[in-house]
N, C-alpha and C positions, 0 to 999 in steps of 0.2 A: 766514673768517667770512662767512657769507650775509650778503642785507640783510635778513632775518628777523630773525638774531640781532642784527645791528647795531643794530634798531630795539628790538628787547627790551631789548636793554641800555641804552642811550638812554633808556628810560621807567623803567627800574628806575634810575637816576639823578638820574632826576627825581624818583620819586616819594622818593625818600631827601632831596635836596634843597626841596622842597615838605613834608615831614614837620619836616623839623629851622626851617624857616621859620616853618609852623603853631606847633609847639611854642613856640620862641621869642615868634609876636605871643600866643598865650595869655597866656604868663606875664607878660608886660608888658601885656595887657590888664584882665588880672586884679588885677592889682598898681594899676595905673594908676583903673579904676574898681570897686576895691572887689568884684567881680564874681568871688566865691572859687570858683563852681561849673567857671566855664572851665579852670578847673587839672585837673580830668578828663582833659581831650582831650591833655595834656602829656606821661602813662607812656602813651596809648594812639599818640599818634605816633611817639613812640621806640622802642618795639613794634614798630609796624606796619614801622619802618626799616630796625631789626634782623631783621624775618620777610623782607622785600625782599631784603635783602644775602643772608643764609644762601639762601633759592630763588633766587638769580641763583648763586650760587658752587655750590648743587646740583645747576641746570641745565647748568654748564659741566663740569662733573664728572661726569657723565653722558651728556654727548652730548644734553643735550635731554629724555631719558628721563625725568627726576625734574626737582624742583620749584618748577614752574610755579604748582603750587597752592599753595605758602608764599607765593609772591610775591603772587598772587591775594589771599591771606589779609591779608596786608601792606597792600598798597593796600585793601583795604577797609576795616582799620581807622584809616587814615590817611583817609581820604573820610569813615568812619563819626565819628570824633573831631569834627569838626568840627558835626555834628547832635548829639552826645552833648553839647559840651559847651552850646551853644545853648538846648536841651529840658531838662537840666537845669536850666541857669540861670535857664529861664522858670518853671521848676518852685517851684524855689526862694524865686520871688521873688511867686509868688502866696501 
């Protein structure tokens, strides 16, 4: 294994680890202050954790070839959850 892939892998572990994190403070933030819009960002983490895992296991299944771009898609919407569920809430609460 390169240090390319060592470090690809490394972040696709994070970002799965950091997704199931998020998810989690959502639903205890939500619960906690009432704040129902932040449950959004909770299918869109686990989502985005599940699109990470599958492009990391396609990327090693491939030599690289293939996808890079699920995982891409992954971490975005793992990054994106967290202004979704924020804008919603502001949304909502006007």
């Amino acid at each position: 294994m390169s240090v390319l892939e060592a470090k690809i892998a490394v972040t696709q572990v994070a970002l799965v680890v950091i997704a199931v994190l998020l998810a989690t403070a959502f639903t205890v933030g939500a619960v906690a202050t009432g704040t129902w819009a932040w449950l959004v960002a909770v299918p869109m983490d686990l989502a985005g954790a599940v699109l990470v895992v599958v492009g990391g296991q396609r990327r090693r299944r491939t030599d690289g070839a293939r996808g890079m771009a699920v995982s891409v898609l992954g971490g975005l919407l793992v990054v994106g959850s967290i202004w979704a569920a924020f804008v919603l809430g502001d949304l909502l609460a006007s």
